[in-house]
C-alpha positions in Angstrom: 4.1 43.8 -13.2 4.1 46.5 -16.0 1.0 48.6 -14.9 -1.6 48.9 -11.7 -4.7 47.6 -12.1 -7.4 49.3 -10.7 -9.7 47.8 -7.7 -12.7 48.4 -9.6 -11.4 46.4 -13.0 -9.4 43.8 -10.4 -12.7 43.0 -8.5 -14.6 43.1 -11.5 -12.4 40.6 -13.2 -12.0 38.2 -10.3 -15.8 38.6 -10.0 -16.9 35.0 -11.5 -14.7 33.4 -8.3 -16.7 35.6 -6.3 -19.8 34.8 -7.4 -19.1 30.8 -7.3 -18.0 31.2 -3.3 -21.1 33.7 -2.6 -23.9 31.4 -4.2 -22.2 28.2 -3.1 -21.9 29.6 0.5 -25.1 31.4 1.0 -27.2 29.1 -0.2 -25.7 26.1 2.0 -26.3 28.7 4.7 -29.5 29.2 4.2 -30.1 25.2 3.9 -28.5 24.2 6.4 -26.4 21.7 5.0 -23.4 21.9 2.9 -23.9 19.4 0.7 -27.3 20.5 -0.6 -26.2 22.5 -3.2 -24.5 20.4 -5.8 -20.8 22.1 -6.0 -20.7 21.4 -9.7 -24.1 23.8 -10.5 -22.1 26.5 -8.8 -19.6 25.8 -10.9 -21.4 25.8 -13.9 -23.1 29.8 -12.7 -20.1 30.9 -12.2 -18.4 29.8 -15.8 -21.5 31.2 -17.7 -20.9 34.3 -15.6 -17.6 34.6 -16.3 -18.9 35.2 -20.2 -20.0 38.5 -18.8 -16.1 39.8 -17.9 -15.4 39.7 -21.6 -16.4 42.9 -23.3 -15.6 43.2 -26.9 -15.6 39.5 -27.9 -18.3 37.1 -29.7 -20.0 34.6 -27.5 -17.7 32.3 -29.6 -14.4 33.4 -28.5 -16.1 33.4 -25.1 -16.3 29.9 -24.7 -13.1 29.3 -26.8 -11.6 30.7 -23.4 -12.6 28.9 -21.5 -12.3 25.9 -23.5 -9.0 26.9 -23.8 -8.1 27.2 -19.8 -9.9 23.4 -19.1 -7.9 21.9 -22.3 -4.5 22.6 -21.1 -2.1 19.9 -21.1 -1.6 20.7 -17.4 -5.5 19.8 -16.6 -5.5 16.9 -19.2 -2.6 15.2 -17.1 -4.7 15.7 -14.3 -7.5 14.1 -16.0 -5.7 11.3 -16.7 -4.5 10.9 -13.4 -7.4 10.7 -11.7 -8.7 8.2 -14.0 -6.2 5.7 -13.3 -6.4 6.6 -10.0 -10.1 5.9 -9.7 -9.6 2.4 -11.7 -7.0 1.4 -9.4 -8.6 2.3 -6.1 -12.1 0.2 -7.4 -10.2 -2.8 -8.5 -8.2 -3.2 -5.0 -11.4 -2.6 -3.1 -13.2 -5.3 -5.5 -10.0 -7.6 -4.8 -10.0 -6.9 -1.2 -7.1 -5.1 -0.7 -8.9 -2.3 1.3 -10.5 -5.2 4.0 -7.4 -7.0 4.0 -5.3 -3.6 5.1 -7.6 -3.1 8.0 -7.9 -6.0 9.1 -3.8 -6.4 8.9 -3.6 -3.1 10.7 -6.1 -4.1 13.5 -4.1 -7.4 14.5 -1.0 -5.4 14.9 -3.4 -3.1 17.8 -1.9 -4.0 21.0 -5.2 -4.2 23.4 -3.8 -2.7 25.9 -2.8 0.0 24.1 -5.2 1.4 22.0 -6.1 4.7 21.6 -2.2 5.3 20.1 -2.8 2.4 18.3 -6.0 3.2 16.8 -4.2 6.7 15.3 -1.4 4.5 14.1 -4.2 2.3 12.4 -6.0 5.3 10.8 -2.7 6.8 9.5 -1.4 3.0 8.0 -5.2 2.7 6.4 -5.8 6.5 4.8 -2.2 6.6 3.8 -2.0 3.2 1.9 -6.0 3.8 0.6 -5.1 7.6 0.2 -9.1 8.1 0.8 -10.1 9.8 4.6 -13.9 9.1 4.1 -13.4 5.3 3.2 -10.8 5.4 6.0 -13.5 7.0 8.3 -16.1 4.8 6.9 -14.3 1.7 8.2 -12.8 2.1 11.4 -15.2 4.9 13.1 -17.9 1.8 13.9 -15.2 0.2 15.1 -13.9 2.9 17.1 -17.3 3.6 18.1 -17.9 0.3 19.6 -14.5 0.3 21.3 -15.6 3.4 23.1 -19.2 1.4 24.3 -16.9 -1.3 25.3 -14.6 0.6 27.5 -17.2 3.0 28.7 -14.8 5.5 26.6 -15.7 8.8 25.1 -17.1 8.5 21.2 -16.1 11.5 20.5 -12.6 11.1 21.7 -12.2 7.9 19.7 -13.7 9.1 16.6 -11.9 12.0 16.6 -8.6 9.8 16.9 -10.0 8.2 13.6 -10.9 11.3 11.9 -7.3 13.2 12.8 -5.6 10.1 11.4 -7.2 9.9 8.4 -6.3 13.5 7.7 -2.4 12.0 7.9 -3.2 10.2 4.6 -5.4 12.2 3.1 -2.1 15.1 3.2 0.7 12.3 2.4 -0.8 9.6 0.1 0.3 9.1 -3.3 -3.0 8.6 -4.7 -4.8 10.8 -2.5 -6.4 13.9 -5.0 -5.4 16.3 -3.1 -1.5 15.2 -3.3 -2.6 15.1 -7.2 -4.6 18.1 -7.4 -1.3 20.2 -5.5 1.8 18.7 -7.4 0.0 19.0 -11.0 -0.8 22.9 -9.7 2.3 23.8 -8.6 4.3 21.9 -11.5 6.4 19.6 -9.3 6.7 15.3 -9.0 4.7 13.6 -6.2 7.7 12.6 -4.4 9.5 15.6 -4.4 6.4 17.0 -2.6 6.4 13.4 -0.2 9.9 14.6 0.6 8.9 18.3 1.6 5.2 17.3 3.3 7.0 14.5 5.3 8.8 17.0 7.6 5.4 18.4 8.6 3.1 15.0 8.7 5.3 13.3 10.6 6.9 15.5 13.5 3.0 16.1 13.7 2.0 12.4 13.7 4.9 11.7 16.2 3.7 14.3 18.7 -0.1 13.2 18.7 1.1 9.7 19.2 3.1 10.6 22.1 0.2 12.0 23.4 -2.7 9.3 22.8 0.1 7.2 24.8 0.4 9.2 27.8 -3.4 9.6 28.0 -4.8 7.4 30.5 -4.6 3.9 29.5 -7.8 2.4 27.5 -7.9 -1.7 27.2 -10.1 -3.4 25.3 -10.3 -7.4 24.9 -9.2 -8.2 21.1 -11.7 -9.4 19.0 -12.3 -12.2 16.3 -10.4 -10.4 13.1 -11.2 -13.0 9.8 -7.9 -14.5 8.6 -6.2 -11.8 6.6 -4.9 -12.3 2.6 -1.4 -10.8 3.2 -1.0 -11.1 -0.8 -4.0 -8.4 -1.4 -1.9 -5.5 -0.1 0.9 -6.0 -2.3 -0.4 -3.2 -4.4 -1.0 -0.6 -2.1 3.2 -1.4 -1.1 3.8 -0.9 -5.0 2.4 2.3 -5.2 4.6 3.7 -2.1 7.9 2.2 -3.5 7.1 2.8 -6.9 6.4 6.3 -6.3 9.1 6.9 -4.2 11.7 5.3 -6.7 10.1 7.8 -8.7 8.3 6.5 -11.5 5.9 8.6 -13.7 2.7 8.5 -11.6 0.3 7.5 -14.4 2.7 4.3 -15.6 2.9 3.3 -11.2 -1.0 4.0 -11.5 -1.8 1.6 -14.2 0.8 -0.7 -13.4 -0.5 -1.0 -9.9 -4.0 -1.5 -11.3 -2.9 -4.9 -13.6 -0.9 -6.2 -10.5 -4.4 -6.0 -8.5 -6.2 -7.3 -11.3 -3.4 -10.1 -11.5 -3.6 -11.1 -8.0 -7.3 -10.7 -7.6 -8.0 -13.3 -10.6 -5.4 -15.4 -9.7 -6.6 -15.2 -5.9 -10.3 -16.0 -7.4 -11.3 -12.5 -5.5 -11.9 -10.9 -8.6 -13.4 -12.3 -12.3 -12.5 -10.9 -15.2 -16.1 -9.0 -16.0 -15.9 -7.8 -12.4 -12.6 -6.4 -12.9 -14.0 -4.4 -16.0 -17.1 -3.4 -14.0 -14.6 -2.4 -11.0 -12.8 -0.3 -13.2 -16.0 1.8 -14.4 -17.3 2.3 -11.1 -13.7 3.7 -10.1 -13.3 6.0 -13.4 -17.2 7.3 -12.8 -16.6 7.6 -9.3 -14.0 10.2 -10.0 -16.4 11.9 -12.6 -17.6 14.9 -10.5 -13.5 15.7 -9.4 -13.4 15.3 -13.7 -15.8 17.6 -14.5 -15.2 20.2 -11.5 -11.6 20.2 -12.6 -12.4 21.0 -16.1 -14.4 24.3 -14.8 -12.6 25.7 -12.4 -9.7 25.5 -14.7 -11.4 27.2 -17.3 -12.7 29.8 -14.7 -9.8 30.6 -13.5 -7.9 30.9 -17.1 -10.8 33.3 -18.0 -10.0 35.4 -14.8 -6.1 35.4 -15.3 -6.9 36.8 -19.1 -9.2 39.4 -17.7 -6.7 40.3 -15.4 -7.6 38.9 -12.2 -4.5 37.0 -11.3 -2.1 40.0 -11.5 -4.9 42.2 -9.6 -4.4 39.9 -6.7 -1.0 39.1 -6.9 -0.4 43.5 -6.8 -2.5 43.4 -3.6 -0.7 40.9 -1.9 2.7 41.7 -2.7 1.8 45.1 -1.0 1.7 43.1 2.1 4.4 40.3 0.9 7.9 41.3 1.5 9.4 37.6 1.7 9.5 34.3 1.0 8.1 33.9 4.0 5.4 36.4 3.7 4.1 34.6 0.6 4.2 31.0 2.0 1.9 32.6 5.0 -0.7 34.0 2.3 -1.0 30.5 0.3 -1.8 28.7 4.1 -4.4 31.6 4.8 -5.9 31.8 1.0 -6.1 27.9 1.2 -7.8 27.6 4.9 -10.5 30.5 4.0 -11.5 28.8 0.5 -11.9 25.8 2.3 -14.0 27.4 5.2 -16.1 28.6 2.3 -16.1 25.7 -0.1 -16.1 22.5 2.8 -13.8 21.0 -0.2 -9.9 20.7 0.4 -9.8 19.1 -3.5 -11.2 22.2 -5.1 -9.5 24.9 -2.3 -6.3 24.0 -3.8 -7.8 24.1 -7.4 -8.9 27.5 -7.0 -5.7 29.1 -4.9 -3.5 26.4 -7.0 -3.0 29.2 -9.8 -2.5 32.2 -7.5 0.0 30.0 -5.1 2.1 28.9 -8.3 2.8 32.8 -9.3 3.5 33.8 -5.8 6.3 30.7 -5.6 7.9 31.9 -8.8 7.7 35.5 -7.4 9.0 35.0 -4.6 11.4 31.9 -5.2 9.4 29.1 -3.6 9.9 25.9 -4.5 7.0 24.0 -6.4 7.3 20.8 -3.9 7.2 23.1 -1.0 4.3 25.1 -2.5 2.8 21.7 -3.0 3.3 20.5 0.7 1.6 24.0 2.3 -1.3 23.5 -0.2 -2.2 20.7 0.7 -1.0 20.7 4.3 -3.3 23.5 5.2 -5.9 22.3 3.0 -6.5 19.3 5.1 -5.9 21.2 8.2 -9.0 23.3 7.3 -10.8 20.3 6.2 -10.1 18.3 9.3 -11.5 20.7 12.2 -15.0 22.2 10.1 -18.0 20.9 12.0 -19.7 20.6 8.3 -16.9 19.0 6.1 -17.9 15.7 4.2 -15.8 13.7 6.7 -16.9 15.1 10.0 -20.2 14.8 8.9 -20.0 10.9 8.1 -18.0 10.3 10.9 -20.8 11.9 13.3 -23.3 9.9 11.6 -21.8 6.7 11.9 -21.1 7.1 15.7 -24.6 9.3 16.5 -22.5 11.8 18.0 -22.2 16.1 17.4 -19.7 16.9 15.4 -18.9 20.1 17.9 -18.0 17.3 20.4 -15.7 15.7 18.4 -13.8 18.9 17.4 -12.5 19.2 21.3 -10.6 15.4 20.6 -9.0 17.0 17.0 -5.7 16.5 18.1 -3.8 15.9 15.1 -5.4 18.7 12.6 -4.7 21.0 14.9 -1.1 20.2 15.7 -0.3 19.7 11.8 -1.5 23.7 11.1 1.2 24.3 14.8 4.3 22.4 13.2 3.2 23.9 9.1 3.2 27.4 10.3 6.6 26.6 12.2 7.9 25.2 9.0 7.1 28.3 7.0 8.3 30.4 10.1 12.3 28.4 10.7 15.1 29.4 8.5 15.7 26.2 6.0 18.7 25.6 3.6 18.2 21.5 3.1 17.1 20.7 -0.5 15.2 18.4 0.9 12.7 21.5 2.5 
């Protein structure tokens, strides 16, 4: 860095950030609810803010920079991305992929042994789905009536659900939070699968051990419709294709014509359903779209006005290693998403930050990648008023402070990241 920048222009030009987290925050606060303030308005306030942090320039130029930050080729691959990803994800749920998973995974649930089982389950569904509320969706009733069953705890068995899910949400190929981190930090999705595996799974191993030493829980089986083994052929494309690694947007689309194939030949899908399937997926993703395209102009406009290299000169008073700076991306990413109940848009707004600090520093973009997202979902997974806690209380009428006791997996998965980041590593693998 050439030249200090002062606190009072660094604060000044980080400002617009500030203003998004303050409004969005406070006035969820106030309303009790995080969800009550639309997260794209905030947005939007902070962007035309952000006009204000540009002395000297016609209102013109203005939005030209920010126009300029939401257009780059970085954030149009992005776009594209989750397009395909949304088409894909709507035409195997209109071909039944999604039911046919679950109800594959559910058979495989030894009764006797089921609280290990249902983790396994949840893990299996959220990572082949890469979705924790539509993994939450489905199995918490079920999980719920386990519990009434048994005479079980709800919370405990929806918190087995909800820690699971989490497992997916951090490892999935087509999750947006694995999109929203490699497209950040620069790297392929299975160069980051390869880094993020060594946390997920020592992490998933130790929460298994323990669901099967807690005291046993059995449960009758019950009648699970015949399931259409050929409708999750596309959800076992995606993983190999990925991990042969193919360019994510051709294994997207490809993997969207091999649902469509199967689901007309199947007679699960028609052809005008297919194209209706596909435009519920695409405008499902529209609010990631459109948040995406602001916070990447926001965040151009603060690294011209200098707020980027203000922050970057206060950490690296308090960075003096690699493993220094791999501690501040965990803790930048956990407090946006305190503040921001969003694990998608946490690593959109550190993503920038993260990806200086690993060239800085030497850090390598999948590893960057992995403790983005890792922590991201860590954060996500034990807030009382996250978007998946919330639906997950809902569905099983029970307080989402009495399911955080039963979080066993979020929990562990920030343990085994911050030991990652802490252990010596040489393997290129890491």
């Amino acid at each position: 860095m050439k030249s200090d920048i002062s606190s009072r222009k660094g604060l000044f030009a980080l400002s617009p950030l500030i203003v998004f987290l303050l409004l969005y925050l406070s006035l969820s606060i106030i309303a009790d609810d995080f969800y009550a303030v639309p997260i794209t308005v905030a947005f939007m306030v902070a962007c035309l803010y952000s006009l204000l942090i540009m002395p000297g320039q016609n209102i013109s130029k203005r939005f030209g920079n920010l126009s300029e930050g939401a257009a780059s080729p970085n954030v149009m691959q992005m776009l594209w991305i989750f397009i395909l990803a949304g088409a894909f994800a709507s035409t195997a749920k209109q071909m039944g992929a999604i039911d046919a998973t679950i109800r594959l995974t559910l058979m495989a649930v030894p009764p006797d042994f089921v609280l290990a089982s249902l983790f396994a389950a949840s893990c299996f569904i959220s990572f082949s789905t890469g979705t924790s509320v539509g993994t939450i969706a489905a199995l918490v009733p079920i999980a719920s009536n386990m519990a009434e069953q048994t005479g079980s705890s709800t919370a405990m068995m929806v918190a087995i659900i909800v820690g699971g899910a989490y497992f997916g949400d951090n490892l999935s190929f087509i999750s947006d939070t694995t999109i929203v981190a490699t497209q950040t930090q620069g790297c392929k999705m299975k160069d980051k699968f390869r880094a993020n595996i060594w946390i997920t799974l020592p992490a998933a191993l130790i929460c298994l051990a323990l669901y099967a030493c807690h005291t046993p829980v059995t449960i009758e089986p019950s009648q699970i419709e015949p399931t259409s083994y050929h409708a999750i052929i596309p959800y076992i494309y995606i993983i190999v294709a990925a991990l042969c690694g193919m360019n994510v947007m051709l294994v997207l689309a490809s993997a969207m014509f091999l649902a469509a194939i199967i689901g007309l030949c199947s007679k699960t899908l028609t052809p005008f359903g297919w194209l209706h399937a596909m435009n519920d997926g695409i405008m499902g993703m529209s609010e990631l779209i459109i948040v995406t395209l602001m916070a990447a102009g926001l965040m151009h406009v603060i690294r011209l006005a200098g707020g980027i290299d203000w922050l970057m000169q206060i950490f690296s008073r308090r960075i003096v290693n690699r493993r220094s700076a791999e501690l501040s991306m965990a803790a930048l990413v956990v407090l946006t998403d305190f503040c921001t109940a969003n694990n998608t848009i946490a690593i959109l707004s550190v993503g920038p930050l993260a990806r200086r600090m690993a060239e800085q520093y030497n850090i390598a973009p999948r590893r960057a990648a992995s403790i983005l997202d890792t922590f991201s979902c860590m954060a996500q997974g034990i807030i009382p008023y996250g978007a998946q806690m919330l639906i997950a209380s809902g569905l099983a009428s029970v307080n989402p402070f009495d399911i955080i006791p039963y979080l066993y997996y979020p929990f562990i998965l920030g343990i085994v990241a911050i030991v990652y980041i802490i252990l010596p590593h040489s393997s290129p693998k890491l």
